[in-house]
N, C-alpha and C positions, 0 to 999 in steps of 0.2 A: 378670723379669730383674733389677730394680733391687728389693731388698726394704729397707723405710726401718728396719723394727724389728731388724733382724738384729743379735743380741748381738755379733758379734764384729766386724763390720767395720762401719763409720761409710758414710753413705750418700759421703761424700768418696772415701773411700776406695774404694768400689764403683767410683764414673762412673770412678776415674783407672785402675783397672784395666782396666777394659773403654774407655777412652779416649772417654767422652763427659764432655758439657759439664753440670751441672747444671743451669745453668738451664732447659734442654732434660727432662728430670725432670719439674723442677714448673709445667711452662708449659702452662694449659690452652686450646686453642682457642677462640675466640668465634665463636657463629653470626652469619649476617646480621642484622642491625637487620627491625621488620614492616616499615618505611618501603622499606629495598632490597628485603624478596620481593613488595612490593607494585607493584614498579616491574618485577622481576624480568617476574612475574606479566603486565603490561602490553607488556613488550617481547615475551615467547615469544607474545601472543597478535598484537600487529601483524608479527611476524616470519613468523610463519602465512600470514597475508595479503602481505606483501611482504618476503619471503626477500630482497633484491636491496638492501636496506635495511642502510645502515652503519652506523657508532655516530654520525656527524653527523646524517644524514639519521632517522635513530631519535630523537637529541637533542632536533632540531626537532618531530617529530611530538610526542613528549613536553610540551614547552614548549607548542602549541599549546591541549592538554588541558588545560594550565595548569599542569602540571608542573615548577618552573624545578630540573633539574639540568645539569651541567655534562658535558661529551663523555668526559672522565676517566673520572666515575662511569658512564658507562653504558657505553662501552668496557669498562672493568674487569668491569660484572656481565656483559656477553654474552660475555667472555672465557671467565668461570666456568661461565657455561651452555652452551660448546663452541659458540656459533652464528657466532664470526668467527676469522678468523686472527688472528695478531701482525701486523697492520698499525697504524701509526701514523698 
């Protein structure tokens, strides 16, 4: 879509025609940290065992294992992994 080399028109001038943002362009995603697919990892497997488990009660079980993360981060990763709603 966006070609950077292109003799005649400037990569500016590309995104303003087709109406995007550059920074959008050159912005590469970052994957998870080992530390989240590790935790990631832990939650899909107690999730297994107790589906009924929310990101508090997940929290805790974590923290017990010795885990200390915060309800945020673990809400956020089972977000990602499709296993809660938007509950707050």
């Amino acid at each position: 879509m966006i070609e950077p080399g292109h003799g005649d028109l400037s990569v500016r001038r590309q995104c303003a025609l087709l109406g995007l943002s550059r920074a959008g362009i050159y912005y590469a995603a970052r994957g998870e940290s080992a530390e989240n697919l590790e935790i990631m990892r832990l939650v899909d497997d107690a999730y297994t065992r107790w589906p009924f488990y929310g990101a508090r009660r997940m929290t805790a079980w974590l923290a017990r294992g010795g885990l200390g993360v915060n309800v945020k981060r673990v809400r956020r990763l089972m977000r990602l992994m499709g296993l809660v709603l938007c509950h707050s």
